[in-house]
N, C-alpha and C positions, 0 to 999 in steps of 0.2 A: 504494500500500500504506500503510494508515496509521500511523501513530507513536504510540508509550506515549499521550501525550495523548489523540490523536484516539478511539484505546480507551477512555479513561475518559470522554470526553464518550458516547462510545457508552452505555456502563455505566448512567452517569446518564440518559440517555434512556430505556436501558429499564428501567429503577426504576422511573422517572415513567411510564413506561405499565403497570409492574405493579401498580404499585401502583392505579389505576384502576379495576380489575377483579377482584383476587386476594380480596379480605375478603367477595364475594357468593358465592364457591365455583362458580359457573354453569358456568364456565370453566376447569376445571381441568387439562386438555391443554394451553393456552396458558399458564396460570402456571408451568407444569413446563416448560416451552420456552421461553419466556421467560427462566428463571431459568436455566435451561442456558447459553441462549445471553448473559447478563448477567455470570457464571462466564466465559464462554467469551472476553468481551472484557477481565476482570481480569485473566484469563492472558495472555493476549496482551501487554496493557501492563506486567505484570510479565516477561516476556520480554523484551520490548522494552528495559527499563530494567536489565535486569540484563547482557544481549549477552552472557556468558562463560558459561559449563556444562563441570561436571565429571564426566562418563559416563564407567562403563567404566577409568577411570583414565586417559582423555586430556581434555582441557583442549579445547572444544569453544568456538568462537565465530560467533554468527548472531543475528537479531532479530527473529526472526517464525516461525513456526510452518512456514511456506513456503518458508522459508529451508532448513529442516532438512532434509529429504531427503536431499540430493546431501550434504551433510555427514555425514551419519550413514552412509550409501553409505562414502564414500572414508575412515569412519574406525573401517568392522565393526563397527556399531550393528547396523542392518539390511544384507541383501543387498539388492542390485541389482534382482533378481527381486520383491523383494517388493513387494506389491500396495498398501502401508500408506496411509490417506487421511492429509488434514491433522488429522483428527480423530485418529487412531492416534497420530500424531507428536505431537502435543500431548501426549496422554495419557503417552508417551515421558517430554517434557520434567519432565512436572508429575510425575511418578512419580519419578524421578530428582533432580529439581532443589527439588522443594516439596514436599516428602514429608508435611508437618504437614496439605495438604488434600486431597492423592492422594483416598484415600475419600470422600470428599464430590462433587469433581467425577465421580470414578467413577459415584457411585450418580444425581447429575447427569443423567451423559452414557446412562446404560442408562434411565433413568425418560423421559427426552424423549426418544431414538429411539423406547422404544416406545409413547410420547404420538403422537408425529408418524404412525408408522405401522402400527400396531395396538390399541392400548387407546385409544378415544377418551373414556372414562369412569372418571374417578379420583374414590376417596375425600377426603371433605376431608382427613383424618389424612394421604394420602397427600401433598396438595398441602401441609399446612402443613409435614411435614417437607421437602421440596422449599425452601420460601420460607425459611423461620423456623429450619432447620437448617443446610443443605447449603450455599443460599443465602449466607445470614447470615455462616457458621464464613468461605466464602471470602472475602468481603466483609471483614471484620473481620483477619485473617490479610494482607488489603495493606493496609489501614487501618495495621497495626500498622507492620507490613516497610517500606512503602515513603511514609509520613508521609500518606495521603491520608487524606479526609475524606466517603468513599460513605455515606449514609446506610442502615442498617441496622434503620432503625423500619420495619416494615408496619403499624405501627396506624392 
């Protein structure tokens, strides 16, 4: 399972492969998934480096997304029963714990399921808010919080 770090090399890899592709607009399912899943490993890394969460009014500690389940389980977050992916429970964390980019990774996380598995043709307007918005706002928001230095130009 990787570490805060190993997330931000992740991050910056796939920067460096969006940015390759995203300014000829060809590709716009893969820049909106990409950018999701580039989101997806800031969060990570900022979970990781933070370990403590305050849901709910109890005092919550874990470090990875995968972690959370059985914690949220044994502390009337979620029930037992429920079906929730990792994706859910993130969404959980970042709702709860990062509330400044909650909306962004949202609009994120619904724009690339339905890149991945039904709209395979986006507007550029669509992909540039995706890159240049969504993207960018989470980018810049751990930039700020957690002293890193993600580049945030797509030009």
């Amino acid at each position: 399972m990787p570490d805060s770090t190993q997330h931000i090399i992740h991050t910056e890899k796939n920067l460096e492969f969006l940015k390759t592709f995203y300014k000829n607009f060809k590709y716009n399912d893969w820049a909106i998934t990409v950018s999701f899943y580039t989101a997806l490993h800031v969060i990570e890394s900022a979970i990781h480096t933070v370990g403590k969460f305050k849901m709910q009014g109890k005092e919550l500690i874990f470090d990875g997304s995968e972690h959370a389940r059985q914690i949220f389980v044994n502390n009337n977050i979620i029930k037992h029963t429920d079906k929730a992916s990792i994706h859910n429970l993130r969404a959980i964390v970042v709702q709860y714990s990062f509330p400044k980019i909650d909306a962004c990774y949202s609009a994120l996380s619904n724009m690339a399921w339905s890149a991945r598995y039904f709209q395979f043709s986006w507007l550029q307007k669509d992909t540039f808010f995706a890159v240049e918005i969504y993207l960018k706002e989470i980018l810049e928001w751990h930039n700020a919080r957690f002293k890193t230095s993600l580049d945030v130009n797509f030009k």
